[in-house]
C-alpha positions, -999 to +999 in steps of 0.1 A: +000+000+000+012+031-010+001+063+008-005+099-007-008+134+011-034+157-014-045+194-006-081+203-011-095+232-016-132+240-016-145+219+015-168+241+038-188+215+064-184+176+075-207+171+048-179+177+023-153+154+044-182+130+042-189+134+005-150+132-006-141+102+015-170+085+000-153+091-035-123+079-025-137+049-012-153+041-048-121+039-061-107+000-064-075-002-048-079+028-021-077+018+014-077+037+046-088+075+038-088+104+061-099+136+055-096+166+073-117+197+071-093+222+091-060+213+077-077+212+040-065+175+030-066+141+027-041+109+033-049+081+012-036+045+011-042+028-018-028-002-037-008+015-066-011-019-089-051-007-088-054+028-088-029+059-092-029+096-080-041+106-111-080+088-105-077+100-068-075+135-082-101+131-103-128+111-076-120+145-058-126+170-087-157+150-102-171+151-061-167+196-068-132+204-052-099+209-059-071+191-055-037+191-057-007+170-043+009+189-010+004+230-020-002+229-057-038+223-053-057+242-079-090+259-070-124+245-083-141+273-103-177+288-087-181+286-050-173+241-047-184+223-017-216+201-008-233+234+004-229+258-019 
């Protein structure tokens, strides 16, 4: 298992934790996922023979938020998050 440290921007409420570690989940391969509203990220383990960074960054972005791996993460466009 292979673990990965991405920035998120965009996330406003527990509802958006709740709606991004469900996306990661989806994903076949991805393991343990943590998300964290104050800090703005999320630590991933995932099976790299299954999945790679590039379809966890976009199960974030298809979700409405932007991503990014440590602080190159690029801002959805509109307002992003569950609420708004």
């Amino acid at each position: 298992m292979h673990t990965e440290h991405l920035k998120i921007t965009g996330m406003t409420c527990g509802g958006c934790t709740t709606k991004i570690t469900r996306a990661l989940k989806a994903i076949p391969g991805v393991g343990g996922v943590n998300v964290s509203l104050p800090s703005e990220d999320a630590t991933v383990q995932y099976d790299e023979k299954l999945t790679s960074v590039d379809q966890l960054k976009m199960a974030i972005t298809n979700a409405g938020y932007g991503v990014g791996s440590d602080s190159s993460a690029k801002k959805p466009e509109g307002k992003g998050g569950c609420c708004g």
